[in-house]
C-alpha positions as CSV (number, residue, x, y, z in Angstrom):
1,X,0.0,0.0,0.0
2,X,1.3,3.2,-1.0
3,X,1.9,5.9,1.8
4,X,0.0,9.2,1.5
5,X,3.2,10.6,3.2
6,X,5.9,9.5,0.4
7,X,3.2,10.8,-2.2
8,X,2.6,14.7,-0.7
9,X,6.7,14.6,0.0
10,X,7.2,13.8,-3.4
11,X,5.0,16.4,-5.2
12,X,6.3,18.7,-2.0
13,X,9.8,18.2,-3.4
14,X,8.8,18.6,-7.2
15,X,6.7,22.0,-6.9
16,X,9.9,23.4,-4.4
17,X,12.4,22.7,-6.9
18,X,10.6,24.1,-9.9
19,X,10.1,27.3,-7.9
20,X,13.3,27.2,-6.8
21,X,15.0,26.4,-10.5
22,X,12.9,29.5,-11.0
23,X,14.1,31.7,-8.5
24,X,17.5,30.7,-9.0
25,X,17.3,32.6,-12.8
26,X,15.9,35.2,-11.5
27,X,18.8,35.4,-8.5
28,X,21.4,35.1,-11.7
29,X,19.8,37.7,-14.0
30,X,19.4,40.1,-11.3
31,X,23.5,39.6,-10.4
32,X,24.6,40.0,-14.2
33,X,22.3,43.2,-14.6
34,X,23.9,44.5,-11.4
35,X,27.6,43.2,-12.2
36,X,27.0,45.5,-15.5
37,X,25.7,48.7,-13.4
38,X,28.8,49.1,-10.9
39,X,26.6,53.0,-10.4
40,X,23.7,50.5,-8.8
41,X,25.9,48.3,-6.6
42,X,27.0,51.6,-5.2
43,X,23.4,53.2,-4.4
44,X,22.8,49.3,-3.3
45,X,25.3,49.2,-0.6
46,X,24.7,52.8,0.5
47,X,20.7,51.9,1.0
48,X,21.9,48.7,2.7
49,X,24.2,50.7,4.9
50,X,21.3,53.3,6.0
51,X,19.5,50.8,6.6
52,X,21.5,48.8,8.8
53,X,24.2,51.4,10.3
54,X,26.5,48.9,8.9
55,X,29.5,49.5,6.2
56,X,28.9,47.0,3.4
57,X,31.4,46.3,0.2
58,X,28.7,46.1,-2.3
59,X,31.2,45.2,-4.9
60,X,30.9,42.2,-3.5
61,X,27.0,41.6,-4.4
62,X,26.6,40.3,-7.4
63,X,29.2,37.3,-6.9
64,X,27.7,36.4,-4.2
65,X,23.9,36.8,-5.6
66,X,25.4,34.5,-8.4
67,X,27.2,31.9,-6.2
68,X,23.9,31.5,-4.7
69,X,21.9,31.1,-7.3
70,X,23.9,28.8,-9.0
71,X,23.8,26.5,-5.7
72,X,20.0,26.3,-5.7
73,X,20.0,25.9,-9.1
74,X,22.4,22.6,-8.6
75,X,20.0,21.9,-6.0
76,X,17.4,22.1,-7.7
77,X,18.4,19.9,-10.5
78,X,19.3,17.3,-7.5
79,X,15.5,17.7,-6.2
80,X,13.6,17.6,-9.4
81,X,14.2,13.7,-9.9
82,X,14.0,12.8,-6.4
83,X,10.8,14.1,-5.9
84,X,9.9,12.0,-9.3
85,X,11.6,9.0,-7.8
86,X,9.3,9.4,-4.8
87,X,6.2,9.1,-7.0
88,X,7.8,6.4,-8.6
89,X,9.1,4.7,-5.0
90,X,12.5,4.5,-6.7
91,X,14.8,3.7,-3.6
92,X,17.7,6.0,-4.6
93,X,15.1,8.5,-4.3
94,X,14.7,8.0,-0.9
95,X,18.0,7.9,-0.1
96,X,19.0,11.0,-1.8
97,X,15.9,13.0,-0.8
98,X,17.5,12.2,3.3
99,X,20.6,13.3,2.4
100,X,19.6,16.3,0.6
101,X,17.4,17.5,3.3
102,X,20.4,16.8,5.9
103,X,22.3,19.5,3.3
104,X,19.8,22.1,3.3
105,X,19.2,22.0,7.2
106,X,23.2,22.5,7.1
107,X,23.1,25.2,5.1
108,X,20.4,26.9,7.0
109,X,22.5,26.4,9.7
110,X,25.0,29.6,9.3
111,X,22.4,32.0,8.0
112,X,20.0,31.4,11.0
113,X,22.6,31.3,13.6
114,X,25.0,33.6,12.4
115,X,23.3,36.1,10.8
116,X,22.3,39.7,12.3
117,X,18.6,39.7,12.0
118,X,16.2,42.6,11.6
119,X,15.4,44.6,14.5
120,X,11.8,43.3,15.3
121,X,13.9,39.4,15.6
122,X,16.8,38.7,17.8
123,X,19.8,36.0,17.7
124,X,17.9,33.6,19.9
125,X,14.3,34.3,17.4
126,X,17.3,32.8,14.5
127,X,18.2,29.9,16.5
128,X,14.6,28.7,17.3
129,X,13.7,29.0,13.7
130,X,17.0,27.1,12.9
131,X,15.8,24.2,15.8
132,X,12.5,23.7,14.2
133,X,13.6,23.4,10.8
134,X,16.1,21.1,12.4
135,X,13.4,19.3,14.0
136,X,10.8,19.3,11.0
137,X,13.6,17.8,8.8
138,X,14.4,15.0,11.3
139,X,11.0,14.3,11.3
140,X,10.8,13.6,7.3
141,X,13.9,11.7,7.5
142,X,13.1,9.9,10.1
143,X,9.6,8.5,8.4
144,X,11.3,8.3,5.2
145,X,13.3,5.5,7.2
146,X,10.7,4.0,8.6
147,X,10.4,0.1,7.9
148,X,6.5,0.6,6.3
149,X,8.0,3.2,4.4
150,X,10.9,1.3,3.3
151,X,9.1,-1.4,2.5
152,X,7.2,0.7,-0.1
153,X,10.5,1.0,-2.0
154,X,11.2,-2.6,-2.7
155,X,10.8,-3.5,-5.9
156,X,8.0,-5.7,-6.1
157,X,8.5,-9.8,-6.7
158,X,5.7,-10.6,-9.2
């Protein structure tokens, strides 16, 4: 019988990534327009410096804006056929769907603990949001091991 669970996770995964893959053009278009305006990384920086009471090398924005997307793009592409697998009950699927939610939980991990929030947020509001994305991750992985669920991903005798 199939599991409700590994069916929502696996159109879960599929409609994240395509948003993602989406976002992650957007993320790369807006960091070539602004690595060919060096005038709007300027006025960039200085707003994020008002803003924050912070300096900020804004020359440094639009590498980083492209690292980034080019991550979640990768990750993307890593998401898009898990999440199919899932449908499918493809047991590499399930095995790379745990270990890609064990990588994004890691790399939430710096920007929620690290980061300086926004005023209305403090450190500690960025390290309960990190523990229960920790926790809501754990939970998938954990019932994506579960013996009913792995069972679901043998491949059938007949």
């Amino acid at each position: 019988m199939r599991s409700k669970f590994v069916t929502i996770m696996g159109w879960i995964t599929i409609i994240l990534a395509f948003f993602s893959a989406v976002f992650s053009v957007g993320e790369f278009l807006l960091a070539r327009y602004l690595s060919s305006d060096p005038e709007l990384v300027i006025q960039l920086g200085l707003a994020l410096q008002t803003q924050t009471g912070k300096f900020i090398d804004a020359q440094g924005i639009p590498s980083m804006l492209e690292q980034q997307a080019i991550t979640n793009g990768l990750l993307s592409l890593v998401a898009l056929p898990s999440g199919i697998g899932l449908l499918r009950r493809k047991e590499w699927a399930r095995k790379l769907t745990m270990i890609a939610i064990v990588v994004v939980t890691l790399m939430f991990a710096p920007t929620l603990l690290l980061a300086e929030l926004p005023a209305p947020l403090s450190h500690g509001a960025g390290v309960v949001i990190f523990i229960f994305i920790a926790l809501v991750h754990g939970d998938v992985v954990r019932r994506l091991m579960a013996p009913s669920v792995r069972e679901e991903f043998r491949p059938s005798r007949s």
